[in-house]
Structure formats: C-alpha cells, structure tokens
C-alpha positions in Angstrom: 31.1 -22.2 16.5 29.6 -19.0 16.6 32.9 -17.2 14.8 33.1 -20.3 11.9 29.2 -18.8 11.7 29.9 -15.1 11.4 33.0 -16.2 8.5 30.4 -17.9 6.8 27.9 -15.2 6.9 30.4 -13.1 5.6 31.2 -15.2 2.9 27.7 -15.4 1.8 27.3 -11.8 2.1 29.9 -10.8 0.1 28.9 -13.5 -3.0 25.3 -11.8 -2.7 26.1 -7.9 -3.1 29.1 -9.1 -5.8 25.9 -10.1 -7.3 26.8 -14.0 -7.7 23.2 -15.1 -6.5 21.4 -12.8 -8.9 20.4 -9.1 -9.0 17.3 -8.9 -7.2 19.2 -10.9 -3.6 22.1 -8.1 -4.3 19.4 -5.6 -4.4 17.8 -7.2 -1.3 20.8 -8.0 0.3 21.6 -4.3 0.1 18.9 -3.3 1.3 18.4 -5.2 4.5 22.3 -3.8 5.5 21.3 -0.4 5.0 17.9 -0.6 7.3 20.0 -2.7 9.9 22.7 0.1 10.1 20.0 2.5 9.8 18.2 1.0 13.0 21.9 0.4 15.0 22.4 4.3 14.4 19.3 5.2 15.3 19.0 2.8 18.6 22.6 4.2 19.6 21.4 8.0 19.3 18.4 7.1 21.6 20.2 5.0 23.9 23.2 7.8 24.2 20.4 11.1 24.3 22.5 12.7 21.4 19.5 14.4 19.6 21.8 15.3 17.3 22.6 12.4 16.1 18.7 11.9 16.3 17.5 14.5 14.1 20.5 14.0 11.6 19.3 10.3 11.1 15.2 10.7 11.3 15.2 12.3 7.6 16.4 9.0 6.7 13.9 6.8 8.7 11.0 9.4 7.4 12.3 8.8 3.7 12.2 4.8 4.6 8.5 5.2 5.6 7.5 7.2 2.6 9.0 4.4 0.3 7.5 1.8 2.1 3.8 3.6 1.4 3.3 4.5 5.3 2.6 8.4 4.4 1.1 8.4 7.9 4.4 8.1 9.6 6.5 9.8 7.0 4.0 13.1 7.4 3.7 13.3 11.1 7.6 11.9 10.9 8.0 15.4 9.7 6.3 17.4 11.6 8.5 16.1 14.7 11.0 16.6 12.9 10.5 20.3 12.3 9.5 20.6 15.7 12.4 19.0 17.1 14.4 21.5 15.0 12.8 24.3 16.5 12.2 23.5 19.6 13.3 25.7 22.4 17.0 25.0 23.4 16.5 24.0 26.6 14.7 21.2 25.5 17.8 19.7 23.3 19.4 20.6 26.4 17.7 18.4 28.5 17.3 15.4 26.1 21.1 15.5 26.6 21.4 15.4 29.8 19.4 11.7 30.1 15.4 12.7 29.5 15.1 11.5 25.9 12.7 8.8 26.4 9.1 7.8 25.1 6.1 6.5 27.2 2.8 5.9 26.1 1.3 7.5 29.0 2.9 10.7 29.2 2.3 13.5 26.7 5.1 16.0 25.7 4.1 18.7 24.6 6.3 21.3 22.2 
C-alpha cells in the first residue's frame, strides 16, 4: 500500500514540475523539493558532526531566511557563519569528533 502510494506521488509530482497543473503549483512544487532536500542535507550534516558540510549548506538556509523577510535570522545567520569560519581549529575539530549539538541552557561562546 504504502509503495502503490510513493508511485502515485511520483506520478503527481512529475505532472506538476512538467507544469501540467499550472505554473504557479510547478513553481510551488519546486520549491517545497528544494527546502525538503535543503532540510535532509542540513539534518544529515548535524546528525553526522560534519561542520563542513554545515557551513557549506548554511549560506543557503541564511539566503532562505532573507527571502522569506526574517532579516533577524538571515543577519545573525551570518554572523555565525563568519564565526564558524573563523573559529579556532580545534573547535571544528571537536564538532567532529561528536560535540556538535545545541541546548538552550548552555552558552558557547566563540
């Protein structure tokens, strides 16, 4: 059941980005893929500790937020970003090794 499902998903999907349902659910369509395999890449480099895959991916979350009008997140988004980049190596050295996590109650500082 779940297979016959996925076929027809797939189906669908493929009528909607050869632009059979009309341009704006192409558009749409297109654009919820791209975010999905944006989040999937980005959940796999935080679930693995590969920063970076992490920092390669965040200038494409960050350009996301900007276009979505949060220029809260896209400007601190970059200024994480730049201070993941130039961080000390030990501390990409570290994330790699299994500390790449976030809690709210402890504060790293860089």
């Amino acid at each position: 059941m779940f297979r016959e499902h996925m076929e027809q998903y797939e189906q669908f999907f493929t009528k909607v980005m050869q632009g059979v349902m009309g341009p704006a659910a192409q558009y749409w369509c297109g654009y919820v893929y791209m975010v999905n395999r944006l989040h999937k890449d980005l959940m796999r480099a935080v679930r693995t500790n590969a920063i970076g895959s992490y920092i390669a991916i965040l200038p494409t979350v960050i350009d996301i937020f900007f276009g979505l009008k949060r220029p809260n997140f896209a400007r601190w988004g970059e200024l994480y970003l730049e201070k993941l980049k130039t961080a000390d190596p030990q501390i990409c050295t570290l994330t790699g090794k299994g500390s790449f996590f976030y809690s709210a109650d402890i504060k790293i500082l860089f």
